[in-house]
C-alpha positions in Angstrom: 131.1 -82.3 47.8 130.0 -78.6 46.7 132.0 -78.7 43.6 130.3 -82.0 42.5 127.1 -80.0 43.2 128.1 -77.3 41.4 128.8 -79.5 38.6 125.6 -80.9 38.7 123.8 -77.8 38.4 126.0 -76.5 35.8 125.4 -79.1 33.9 121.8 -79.0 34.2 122.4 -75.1 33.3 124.0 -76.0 30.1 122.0 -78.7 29.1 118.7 -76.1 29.6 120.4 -73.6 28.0 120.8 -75.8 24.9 117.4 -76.4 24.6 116.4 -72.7 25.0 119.0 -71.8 22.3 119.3 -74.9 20.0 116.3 -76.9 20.6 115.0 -75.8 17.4 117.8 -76.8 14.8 116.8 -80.1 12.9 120.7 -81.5 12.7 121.5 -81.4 16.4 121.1 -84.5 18.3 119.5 -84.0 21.3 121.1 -83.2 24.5 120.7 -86.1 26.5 122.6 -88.0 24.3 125.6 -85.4 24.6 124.7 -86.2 28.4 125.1 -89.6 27.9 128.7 -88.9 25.7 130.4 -86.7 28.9 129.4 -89.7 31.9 131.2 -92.1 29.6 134.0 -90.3 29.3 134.3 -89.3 32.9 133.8 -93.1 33.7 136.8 -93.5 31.4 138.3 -90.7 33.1 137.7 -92.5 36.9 139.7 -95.4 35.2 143.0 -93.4 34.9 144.6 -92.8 38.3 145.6 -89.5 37.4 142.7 -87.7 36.2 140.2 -89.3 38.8 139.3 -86.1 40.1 137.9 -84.7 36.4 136.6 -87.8 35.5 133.9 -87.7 38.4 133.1 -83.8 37.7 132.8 -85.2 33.7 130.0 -87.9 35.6 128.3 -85.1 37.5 128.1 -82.8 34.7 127.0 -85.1 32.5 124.4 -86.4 34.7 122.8 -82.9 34.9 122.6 -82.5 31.4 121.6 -85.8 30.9 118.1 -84.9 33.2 117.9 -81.2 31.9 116.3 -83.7 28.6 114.7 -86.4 30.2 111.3 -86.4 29.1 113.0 -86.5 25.3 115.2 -89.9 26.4 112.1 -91.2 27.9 110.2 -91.0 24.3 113.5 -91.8 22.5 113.7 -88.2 20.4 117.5 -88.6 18.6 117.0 -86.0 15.8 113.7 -84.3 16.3 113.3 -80.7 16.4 111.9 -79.3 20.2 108.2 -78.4 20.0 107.9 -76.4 23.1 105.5 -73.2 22.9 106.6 -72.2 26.0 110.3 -71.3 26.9 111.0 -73.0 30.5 114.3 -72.7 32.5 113.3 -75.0 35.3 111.7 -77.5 33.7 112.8 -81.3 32.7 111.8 -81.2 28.8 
């Protein structure tokens, strides 16, 4: 259970971090997409008796960097650049 938490948090990590760092650039999709992309393929993963394991971290991980960019799934943002004037770690953008 802690390394499912630890995935979760990791991927919340990553998925901030992205938005600090690469929020800005116009040709990056946004992150909750990518999100969106690593839970699929862990629940592909969950599918194949032998990598069952990875394919739930793959959920987990995804899932936190799928709600690191909530707010931006919620109003549909695909392409649009980040407009945030202030830089928050712990925040849901």
């Amino acid at each position: 259970m802690l390394d499912y938490s630890l995935a979760l948090v990791a991927g919340f990590t990553v998925g901030r971090l992205g938005h600090i760092f690469g929020g800005q650039i116009m040709w990056i999709p946004h992150h909750w997409i990518l999100g969106l992309l690593v839970v699929f393929v862990g629940i592909i993963c969950v599918f194949i008796k032998r990598i069952k394991y990875l394919g739930i971290i793959l959920i987990f991980l995804g899932i936190g960097i799928f709600a690191s960019d909530f707010k931006d799934f919620l109003q549909l943002k695909v392409w649009e650049p980040d407009d945030a004037p202030i830089i928050k770690f712990l925040g849901i953008d």
